[in-house]
Backbone bond lengths (Angstrom), bond angles and torsions (degrees), N, CA, C in turn:
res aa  C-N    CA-C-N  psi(-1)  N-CA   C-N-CA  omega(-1)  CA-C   N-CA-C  phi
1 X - - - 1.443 - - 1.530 108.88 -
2 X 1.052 127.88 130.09 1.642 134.99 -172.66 1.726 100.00 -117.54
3 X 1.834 93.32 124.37 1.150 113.23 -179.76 1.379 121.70 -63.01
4 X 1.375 124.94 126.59 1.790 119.12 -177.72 1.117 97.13 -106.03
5 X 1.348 115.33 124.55 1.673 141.86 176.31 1.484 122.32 -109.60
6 X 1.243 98.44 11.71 1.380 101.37 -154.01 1.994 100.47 -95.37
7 X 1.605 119.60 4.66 1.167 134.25 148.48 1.889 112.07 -88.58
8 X 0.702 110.41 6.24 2.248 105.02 -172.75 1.056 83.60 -110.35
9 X 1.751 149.10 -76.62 1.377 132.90 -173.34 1.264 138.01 -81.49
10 X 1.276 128.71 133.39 1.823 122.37 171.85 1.214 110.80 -82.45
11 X 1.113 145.05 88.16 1.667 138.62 -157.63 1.388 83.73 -88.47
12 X 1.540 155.49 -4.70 1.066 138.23 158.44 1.727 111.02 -72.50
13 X 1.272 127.85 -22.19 1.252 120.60 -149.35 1.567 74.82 -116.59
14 X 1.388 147.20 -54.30 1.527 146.76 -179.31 1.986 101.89 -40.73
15 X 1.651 108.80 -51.97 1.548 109.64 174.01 1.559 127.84 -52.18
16 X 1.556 113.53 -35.03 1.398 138.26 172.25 1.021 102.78 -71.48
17 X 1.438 161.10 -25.88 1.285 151.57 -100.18 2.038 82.09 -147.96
18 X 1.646 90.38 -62.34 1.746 122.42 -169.50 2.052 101.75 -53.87
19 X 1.686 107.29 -54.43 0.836 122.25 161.67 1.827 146.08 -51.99
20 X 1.672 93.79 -21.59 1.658 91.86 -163.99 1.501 110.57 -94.80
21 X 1.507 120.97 171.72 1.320 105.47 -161.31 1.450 103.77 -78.92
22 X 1.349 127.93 172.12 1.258 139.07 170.52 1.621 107.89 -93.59
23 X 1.389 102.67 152.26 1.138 119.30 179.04 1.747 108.29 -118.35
24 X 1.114 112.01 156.51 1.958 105.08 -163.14 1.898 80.39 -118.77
25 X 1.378 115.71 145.61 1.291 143.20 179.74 1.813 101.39 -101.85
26 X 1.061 110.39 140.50 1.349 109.83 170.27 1.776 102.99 -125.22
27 X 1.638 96.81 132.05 1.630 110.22 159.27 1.302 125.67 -103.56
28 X 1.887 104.50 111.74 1.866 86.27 169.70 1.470 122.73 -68.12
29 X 1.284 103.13 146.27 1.623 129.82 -166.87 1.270 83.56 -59.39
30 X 1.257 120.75 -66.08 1.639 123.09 -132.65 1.777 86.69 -70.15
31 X 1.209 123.37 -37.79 1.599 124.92 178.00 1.649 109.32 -49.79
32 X 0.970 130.74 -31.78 1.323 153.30 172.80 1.428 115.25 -64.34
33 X 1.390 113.92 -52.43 1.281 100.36 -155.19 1.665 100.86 -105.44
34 X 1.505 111.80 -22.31 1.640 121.33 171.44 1.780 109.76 -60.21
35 X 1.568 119.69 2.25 1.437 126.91 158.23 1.120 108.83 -56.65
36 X 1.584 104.85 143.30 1.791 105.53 165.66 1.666 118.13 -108.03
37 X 0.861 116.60 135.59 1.319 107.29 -161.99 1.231 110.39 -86.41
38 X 1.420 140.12 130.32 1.556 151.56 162.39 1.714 101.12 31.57
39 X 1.503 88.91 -82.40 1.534 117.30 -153.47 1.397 88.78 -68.90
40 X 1.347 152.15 -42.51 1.456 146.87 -159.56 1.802 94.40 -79.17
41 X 1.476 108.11 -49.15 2.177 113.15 161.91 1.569 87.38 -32.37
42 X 1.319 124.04 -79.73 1.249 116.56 -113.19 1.622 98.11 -90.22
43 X 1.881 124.05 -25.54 0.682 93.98 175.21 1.637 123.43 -92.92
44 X 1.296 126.40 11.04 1.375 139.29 154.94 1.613 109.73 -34.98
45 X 1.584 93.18 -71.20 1.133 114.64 -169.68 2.552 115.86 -51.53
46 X 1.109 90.77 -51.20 1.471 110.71 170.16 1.667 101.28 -58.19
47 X 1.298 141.15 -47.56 0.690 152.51 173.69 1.930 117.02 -38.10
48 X 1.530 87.28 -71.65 1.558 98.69 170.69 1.646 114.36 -53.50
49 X 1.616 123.92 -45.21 1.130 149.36 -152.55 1.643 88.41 -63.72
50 X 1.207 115.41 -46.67 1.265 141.82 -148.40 2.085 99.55 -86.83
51 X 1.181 109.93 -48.22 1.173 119.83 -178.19 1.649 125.95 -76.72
52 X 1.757 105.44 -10.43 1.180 133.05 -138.15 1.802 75.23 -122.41
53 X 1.068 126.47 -57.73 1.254 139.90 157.31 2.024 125.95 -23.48
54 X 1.418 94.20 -67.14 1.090 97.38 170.05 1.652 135.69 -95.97
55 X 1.399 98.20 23.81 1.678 107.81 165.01 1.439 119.47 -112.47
């Protein structure tokens, strides 16, 4: 039995898609880099845990 696919794709709307112009996204830096990274969370966090501990 041979699968008909020919309802799952629009190869007209996939060609338009393949074809249309691109548009460029911009990221602010500063949004980027004011992240904290994991390990700077975690050792914040251990920190308090730690201080919270000894009072």
């Amino acid at each position: 039995m041979k699968y008909d696919c020919t309802n799952e794709f629009d190869l007209a709307l996939i060609y338009k898609k393949l074809t249309a112009q691109s548009t460029t996204q911009m990221v602010k830096a500063c949004n980027f880099f004011e992240q904290e990274d994991m390990l700077t969370k975690f050792q914040k966090k251990m920190a308090r845990a730690l201080a919270i501990a000894k009072q």
